[in-house]
C-alpha positions as CSV (number, residue, x, y, z in Angstrom):
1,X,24.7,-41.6,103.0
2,X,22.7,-40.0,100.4
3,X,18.9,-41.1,100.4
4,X,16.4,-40.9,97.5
5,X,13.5,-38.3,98.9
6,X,10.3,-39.8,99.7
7,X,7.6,-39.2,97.2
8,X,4.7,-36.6,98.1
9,X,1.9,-35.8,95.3
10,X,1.2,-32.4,94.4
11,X,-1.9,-31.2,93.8
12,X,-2.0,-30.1,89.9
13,X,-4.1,-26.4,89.4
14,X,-6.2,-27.8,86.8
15,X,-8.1,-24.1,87.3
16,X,-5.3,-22.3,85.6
17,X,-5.7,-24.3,82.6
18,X,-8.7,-22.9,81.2
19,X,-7.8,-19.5,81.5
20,X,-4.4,-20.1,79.8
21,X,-6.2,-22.4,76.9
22,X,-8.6,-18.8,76.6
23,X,-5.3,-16.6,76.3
24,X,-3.6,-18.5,73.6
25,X,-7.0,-19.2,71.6
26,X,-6.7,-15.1,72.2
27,X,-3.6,-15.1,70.3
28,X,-4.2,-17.3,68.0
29,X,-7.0,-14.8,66.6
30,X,-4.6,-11.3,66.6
31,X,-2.0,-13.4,64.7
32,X,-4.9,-14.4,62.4
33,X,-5.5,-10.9,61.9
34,X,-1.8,-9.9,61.3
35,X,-1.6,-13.1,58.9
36,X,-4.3,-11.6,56.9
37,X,-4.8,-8.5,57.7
38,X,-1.3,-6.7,56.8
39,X,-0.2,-6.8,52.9
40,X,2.9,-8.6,53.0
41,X,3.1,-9.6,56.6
42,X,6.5,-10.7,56.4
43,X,7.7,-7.8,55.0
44,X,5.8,-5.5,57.5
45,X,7.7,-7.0,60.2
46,X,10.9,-7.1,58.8
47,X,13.6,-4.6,60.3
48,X,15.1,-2.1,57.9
49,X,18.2,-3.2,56.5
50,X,17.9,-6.6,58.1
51,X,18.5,-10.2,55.5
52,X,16.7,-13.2,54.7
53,X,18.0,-16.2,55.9
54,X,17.5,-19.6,55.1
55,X,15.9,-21.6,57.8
56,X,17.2,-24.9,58.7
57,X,13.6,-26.6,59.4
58,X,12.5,-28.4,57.0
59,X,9.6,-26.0,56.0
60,X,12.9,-23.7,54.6
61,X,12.1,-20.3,53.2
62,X,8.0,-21.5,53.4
63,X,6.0,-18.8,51.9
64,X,6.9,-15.7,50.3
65,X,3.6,-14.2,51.2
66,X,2.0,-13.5,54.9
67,X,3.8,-15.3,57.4
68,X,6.8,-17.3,55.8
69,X,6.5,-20.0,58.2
70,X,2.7,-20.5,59.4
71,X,2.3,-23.8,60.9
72,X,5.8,-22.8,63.0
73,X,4.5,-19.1,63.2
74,X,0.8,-20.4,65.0
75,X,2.5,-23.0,66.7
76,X,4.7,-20.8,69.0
77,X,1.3,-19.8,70.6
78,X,2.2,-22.9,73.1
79,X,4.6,-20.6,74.8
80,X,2.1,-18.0,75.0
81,X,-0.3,-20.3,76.9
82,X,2.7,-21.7,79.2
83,X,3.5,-18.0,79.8
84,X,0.4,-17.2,81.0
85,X,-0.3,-20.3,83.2
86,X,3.2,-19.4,84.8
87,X,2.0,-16.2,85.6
88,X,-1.1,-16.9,87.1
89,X,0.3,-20.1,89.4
90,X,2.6,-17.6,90.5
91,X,0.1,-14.4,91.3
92,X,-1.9,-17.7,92.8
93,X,1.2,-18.5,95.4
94,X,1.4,-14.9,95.9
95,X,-1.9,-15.3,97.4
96,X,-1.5,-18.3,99.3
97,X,1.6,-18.3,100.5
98,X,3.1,-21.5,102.6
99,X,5.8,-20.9,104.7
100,X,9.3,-23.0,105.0
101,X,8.8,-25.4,102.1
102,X,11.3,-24.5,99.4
103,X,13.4,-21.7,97.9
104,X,10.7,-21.7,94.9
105,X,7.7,-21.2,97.0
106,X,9.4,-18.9,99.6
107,X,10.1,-16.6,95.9
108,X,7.1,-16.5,94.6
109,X,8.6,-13.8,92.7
110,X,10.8,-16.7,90.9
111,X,7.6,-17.4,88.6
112,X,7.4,-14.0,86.8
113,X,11.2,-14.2,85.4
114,X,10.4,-17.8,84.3
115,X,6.8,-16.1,82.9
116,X,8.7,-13.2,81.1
117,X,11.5,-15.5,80.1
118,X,8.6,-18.1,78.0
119,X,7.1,-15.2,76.9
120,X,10.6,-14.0,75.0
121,X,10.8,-17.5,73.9
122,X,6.9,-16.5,72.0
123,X,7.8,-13.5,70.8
124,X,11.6,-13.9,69.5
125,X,10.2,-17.5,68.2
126,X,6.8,-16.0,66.7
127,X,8.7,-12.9,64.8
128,X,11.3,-15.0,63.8
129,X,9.2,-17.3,61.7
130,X,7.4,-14.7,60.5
131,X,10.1,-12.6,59.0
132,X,12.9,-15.5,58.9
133,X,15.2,-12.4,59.5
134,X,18.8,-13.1,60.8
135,X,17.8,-10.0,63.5
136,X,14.9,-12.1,64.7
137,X,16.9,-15.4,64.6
138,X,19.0,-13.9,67.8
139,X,16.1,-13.1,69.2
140,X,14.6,-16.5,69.0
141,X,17.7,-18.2,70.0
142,X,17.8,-15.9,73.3
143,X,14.2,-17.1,74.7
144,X,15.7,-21.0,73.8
145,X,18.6,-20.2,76.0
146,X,16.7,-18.3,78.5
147,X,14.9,-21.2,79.3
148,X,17.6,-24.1,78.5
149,X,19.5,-21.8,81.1
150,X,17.0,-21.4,83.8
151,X,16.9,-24.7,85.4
152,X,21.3,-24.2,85.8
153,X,20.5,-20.7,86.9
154,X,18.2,-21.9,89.7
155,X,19.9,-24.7,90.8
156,X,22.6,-22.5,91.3
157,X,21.1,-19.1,93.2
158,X,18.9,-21.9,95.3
159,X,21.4,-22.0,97.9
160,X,21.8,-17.9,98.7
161,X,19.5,-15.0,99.2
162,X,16.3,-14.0,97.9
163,X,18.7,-10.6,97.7
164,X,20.6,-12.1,94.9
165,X,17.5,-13.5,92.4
166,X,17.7,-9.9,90.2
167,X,21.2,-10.0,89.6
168,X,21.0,-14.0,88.6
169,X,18.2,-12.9,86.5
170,X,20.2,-10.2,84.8
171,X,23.6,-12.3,84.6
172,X,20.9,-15.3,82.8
173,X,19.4,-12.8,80.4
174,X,23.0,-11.4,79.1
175,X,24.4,-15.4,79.0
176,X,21.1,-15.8,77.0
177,X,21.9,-13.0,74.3
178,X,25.3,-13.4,74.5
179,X,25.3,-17.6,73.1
180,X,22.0,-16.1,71.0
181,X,23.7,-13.6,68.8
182,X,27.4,-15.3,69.4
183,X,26.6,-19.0,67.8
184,X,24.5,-17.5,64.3
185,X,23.6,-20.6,62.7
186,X,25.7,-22.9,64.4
187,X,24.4,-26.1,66.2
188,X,22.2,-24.5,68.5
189,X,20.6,-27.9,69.3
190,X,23.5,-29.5,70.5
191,X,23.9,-26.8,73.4
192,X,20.0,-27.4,73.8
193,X,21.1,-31.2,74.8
194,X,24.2,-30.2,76.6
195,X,22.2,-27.9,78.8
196,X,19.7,-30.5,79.6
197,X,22.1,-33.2,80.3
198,X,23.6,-30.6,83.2
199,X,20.3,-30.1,84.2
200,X,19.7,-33.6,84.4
201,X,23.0,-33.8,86.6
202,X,22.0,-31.4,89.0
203,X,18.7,-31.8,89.5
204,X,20.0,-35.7,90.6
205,X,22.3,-34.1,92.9
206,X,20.0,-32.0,94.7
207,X,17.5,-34.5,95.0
208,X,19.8,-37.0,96.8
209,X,21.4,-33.6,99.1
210,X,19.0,-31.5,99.9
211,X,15.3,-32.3,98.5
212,X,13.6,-34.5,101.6
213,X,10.4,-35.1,99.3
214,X,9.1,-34.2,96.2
215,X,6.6,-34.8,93.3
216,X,8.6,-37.3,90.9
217,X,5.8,-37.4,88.3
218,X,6.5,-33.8,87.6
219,X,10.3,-34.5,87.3
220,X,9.4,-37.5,85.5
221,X,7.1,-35.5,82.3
222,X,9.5,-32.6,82.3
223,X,12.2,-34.7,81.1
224,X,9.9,-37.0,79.0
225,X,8.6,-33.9,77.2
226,X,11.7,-32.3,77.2
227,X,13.6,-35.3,75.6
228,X,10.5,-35.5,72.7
229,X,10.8,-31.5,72.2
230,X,14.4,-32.1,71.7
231,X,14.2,-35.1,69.5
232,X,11.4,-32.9,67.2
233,X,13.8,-30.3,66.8
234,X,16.9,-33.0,66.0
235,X,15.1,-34.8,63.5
236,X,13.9,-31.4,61.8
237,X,17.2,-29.8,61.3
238,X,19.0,-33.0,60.3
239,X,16.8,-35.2,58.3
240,X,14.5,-32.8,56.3
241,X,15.3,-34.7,53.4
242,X,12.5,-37.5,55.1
243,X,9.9,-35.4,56.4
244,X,6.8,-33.8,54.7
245,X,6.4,-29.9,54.7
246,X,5.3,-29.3,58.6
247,X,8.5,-31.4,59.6
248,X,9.2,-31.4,63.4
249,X,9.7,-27.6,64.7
250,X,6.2,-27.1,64.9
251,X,5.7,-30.2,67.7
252,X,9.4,-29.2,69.0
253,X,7.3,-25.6,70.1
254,X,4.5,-27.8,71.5
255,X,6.5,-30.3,72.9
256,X,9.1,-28.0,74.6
257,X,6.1,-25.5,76.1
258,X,4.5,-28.5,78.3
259,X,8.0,-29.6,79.6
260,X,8.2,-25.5,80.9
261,X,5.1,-26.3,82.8
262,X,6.2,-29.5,84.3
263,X,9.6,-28.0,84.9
264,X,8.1,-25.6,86.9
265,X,5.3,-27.8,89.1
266,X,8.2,-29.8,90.1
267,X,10.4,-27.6,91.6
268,X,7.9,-26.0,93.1
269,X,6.8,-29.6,95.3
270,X,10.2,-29.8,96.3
271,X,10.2,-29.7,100.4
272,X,13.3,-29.4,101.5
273,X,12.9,-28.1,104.7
């Protein structure tokens, strides 16, 4: 008979947020300085012989000076921050390590491809909106499906050995590029719902199988934030035609950086031994 886990609070590492707010304030400046520093920033970062394309937020083409999307450009900084508070929970577990709890705090290691994978989410989503270049479109679409992906992946490689993280890593990254530059402008967000109904799915199953206690608040604001990033996102790319010039993609960035940080403190609560 399966049994729902019992619940067992986590502490949250309120240190790390400071540091990460400090790294994205960071950021924020240097893209300041690119903003208004570079004649024609959108042109400087444009790939030779790449196109224009025609955004489907509802910000469109935005400005045809600097960055062509700002508010969506400065936005993607969320990511940045996420990155970094990643990085440093996981140099932190590194450090402290506790023996036979879960597959996620036995790899430690786990945290740095989830760190690199947000941070080309902040850079394919930053250049993109700076240049609105098909090129750059792939690449933002790859850090989207690298981390829409990653819950499946680990769900999946959870069950064998440490040995076989790499090449799961590798196989997610080319799955990632491959649905990136293979969909164009298709509906991207409709695999972004797709993939978190699976993840929904499986996460359920795991916690009835194998997970004998967990943090369900962290499960809980994952999917809460995750649902609201992906509702942002819906609303921008279908109903433009109601929404004001910043429309939702900005908060979909915001939004969808906080669910990574949830996403992440709850699977590493999980005790399932």
């Amino acid at each position: 008979m399966f049994s729902v886990p019992q619940y067992q609070k986590d502490r949250f590492p309120k240190e790390l947020l400071l540091p990460s707010i400090a790294a994205g304030l960071l950021m924020h400046l240097l893209l300041l300085v690119l903003d208004y520093g570079l004649p024609s920033s959108s042109q400087f970062f444009l790939p030779h012989g790449d196109v224009l394309i025609q955004s489907r937020s509802c910000v469109g083409m935005g400005s045809t000076e600097g960055f062509r999307q700002s508010w969506n450009t400065y936005s993607s900084i969320a990511f940045f921050s996420a990155a970094v508070f990643c990085f440093l929970l996981g140099k932190s577990d590194q450090r402290n390590p506790i023996s036979e709890i879960n597959y996620w705090r036995n790899n430690p290691q786990i945290q740095n491809y989830l760190a690199a994978a947000i941070t080309v989410l902040f850079l394919g989503s930053t250049i993109y909106h700076i240049t609105l270049s098909l090129f750059h479109y792939g690449c933002d679409l790859t850090g989207v499906f690298l981390l829409s992906l990653f819950p499946t992946f680990y769900q999946l490689v959870r069950g064998f050995s440490p040995n076989f993280l790499p090449f799961s890593m590798a196989l997610l990254v080319l799955c990632a590029c491959t649905l990136a530059f293979g969909i164009g402008n298709g509906d991207s967000d409709y695999f972004l719902f797709s993939f978190l109904l699976i993840n929904i799915g499986w996460s359920t199953w795991n916690i009835l199988r194998i997970v004998k206690a967990c943090d369900f608040r962290y499960l809980l604001l994952f999917y809460l934030f995750a649902f609201i990033a992906y509702f942002c996102i819906y609303i921008d790319i279908h109903f433009c035609s109601h929404l004001g010039d910043v429309g939702g993609h900005a908060f979909w960035h915001i939004f969808a950086a906080i669910s990574f940080i949830f996403f992440m403190l709850y699977f590493r609560s999980e005790r399932e031994y």
